[in-house]
C-alpha positions as CSV (number, residue, x, y, z in Angstrom):
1,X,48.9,-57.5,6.6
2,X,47.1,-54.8,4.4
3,X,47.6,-56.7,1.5
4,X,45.3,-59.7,2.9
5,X,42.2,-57.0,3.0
6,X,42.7,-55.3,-0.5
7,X,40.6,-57.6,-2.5
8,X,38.4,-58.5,-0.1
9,X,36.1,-55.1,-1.0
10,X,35.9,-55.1,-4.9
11,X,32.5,-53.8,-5.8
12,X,30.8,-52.0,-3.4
13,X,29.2,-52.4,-0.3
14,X,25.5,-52.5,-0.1
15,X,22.9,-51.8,2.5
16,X,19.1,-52.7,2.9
17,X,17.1,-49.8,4.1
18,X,13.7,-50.8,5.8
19,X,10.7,-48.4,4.9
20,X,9.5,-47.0,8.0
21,X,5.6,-48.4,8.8
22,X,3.5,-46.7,11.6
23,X,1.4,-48.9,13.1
24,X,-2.1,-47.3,12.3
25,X,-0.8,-45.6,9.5
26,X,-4.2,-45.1,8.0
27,X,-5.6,-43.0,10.7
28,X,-2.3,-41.0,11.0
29,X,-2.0,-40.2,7.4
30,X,-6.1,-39.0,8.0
31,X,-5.4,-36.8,10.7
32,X,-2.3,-35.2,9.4
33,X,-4.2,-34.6,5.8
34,X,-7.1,-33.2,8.0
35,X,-4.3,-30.8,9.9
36,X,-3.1,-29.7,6.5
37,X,-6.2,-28.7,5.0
38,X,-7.4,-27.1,8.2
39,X,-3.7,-25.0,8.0
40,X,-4.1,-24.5,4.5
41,X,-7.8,-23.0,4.5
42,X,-7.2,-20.6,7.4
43,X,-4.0,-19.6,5.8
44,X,-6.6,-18.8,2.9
45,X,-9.2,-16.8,5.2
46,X,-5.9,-15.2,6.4
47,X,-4.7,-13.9,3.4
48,X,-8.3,-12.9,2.0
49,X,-8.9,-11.1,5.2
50,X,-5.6,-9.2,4.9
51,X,-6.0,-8.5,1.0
52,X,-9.2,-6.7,2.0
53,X,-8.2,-5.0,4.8
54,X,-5.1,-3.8,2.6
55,X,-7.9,-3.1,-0.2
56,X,-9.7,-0.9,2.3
57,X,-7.2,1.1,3.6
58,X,-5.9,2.3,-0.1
59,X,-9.3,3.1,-0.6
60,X,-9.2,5.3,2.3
61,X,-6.6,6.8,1.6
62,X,-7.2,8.0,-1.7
63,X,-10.2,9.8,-0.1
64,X,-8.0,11.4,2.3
65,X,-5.7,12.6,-0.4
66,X,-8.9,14.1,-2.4
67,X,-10.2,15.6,0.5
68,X,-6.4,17.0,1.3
69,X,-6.5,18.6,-2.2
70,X,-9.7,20.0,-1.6
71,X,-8.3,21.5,1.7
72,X,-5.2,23.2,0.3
73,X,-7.2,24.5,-2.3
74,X,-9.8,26.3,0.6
75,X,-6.8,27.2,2.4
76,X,-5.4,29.2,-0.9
77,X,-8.0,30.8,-1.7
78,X,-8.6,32.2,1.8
79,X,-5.4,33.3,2.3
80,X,-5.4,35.1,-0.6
81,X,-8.7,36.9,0.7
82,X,-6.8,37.4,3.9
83,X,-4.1,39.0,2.0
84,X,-6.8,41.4,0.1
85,X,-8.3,42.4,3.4
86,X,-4.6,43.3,4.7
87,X,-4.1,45.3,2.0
88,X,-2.9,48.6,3.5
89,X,-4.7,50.7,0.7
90,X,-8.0,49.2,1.1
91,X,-7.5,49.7,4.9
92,X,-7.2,53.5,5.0
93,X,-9.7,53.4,2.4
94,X,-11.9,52.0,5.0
95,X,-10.7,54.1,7.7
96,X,-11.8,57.4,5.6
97,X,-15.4,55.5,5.6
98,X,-15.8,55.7,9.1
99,X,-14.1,59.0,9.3
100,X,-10.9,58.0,11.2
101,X,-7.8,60.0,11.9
102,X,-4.3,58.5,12.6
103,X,-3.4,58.4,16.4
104,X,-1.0,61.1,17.6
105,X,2.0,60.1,19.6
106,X,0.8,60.5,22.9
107,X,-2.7,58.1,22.4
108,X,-0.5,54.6,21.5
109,X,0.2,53.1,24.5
110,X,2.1,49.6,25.0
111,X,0.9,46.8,27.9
């Protein structure tokens, strides 16, 4: 029984494929090119939009890091003044100037 179907399929089998047609395939094809341009220019704006947002806030923040410098700098510098005006010689120094004396054990008292 096989052997009646073996040379019945010798080259191979072919199909007919239709094209797909819409009716009204002009004004589709219009209104989806109108879609795509309309995506693709606010996809543009988007990205423009972004890039200067993006733009803005690295120029901000190279202004912060200047003025950051600036403020470790201040800080230094006063904390090295601090550190002159703690300066226990320059303190009794001081105290002579006004004509202090040391307290005695009895004048320290503790809250």
């Amino acid at each position: 029984m096989i052997q009646d179907y073996i040379n019945t399929f010798e080259d191979r089998q072919t199909v007919k494929i239709k094209p797909l047609s819409f009716k009204g395939s002009r004004l589709l094809r219009k209104n989806v090119g109108v879609l795509l341009t309309g995506a693709m220019v606010v996809g543009l704006s988007v990205c423009l939009v972004f890039g200067f947002l993006i733009r803005s806030g690295l120029n901000d923040l190279a202004r912060i890091q200047v003025s950051k410098i600036e403020l470790i700098k201040a800080q230094q510098s006063l904390y090295e003044k601090r550190q002159v005006l703690l300066d226990r010689d320059r303190i009794e120094s001081s105290v002579k100037d006004f004509g202090l004396l040391n307290p005695i054990k009895g004048q320290i008292r503790h809250l």
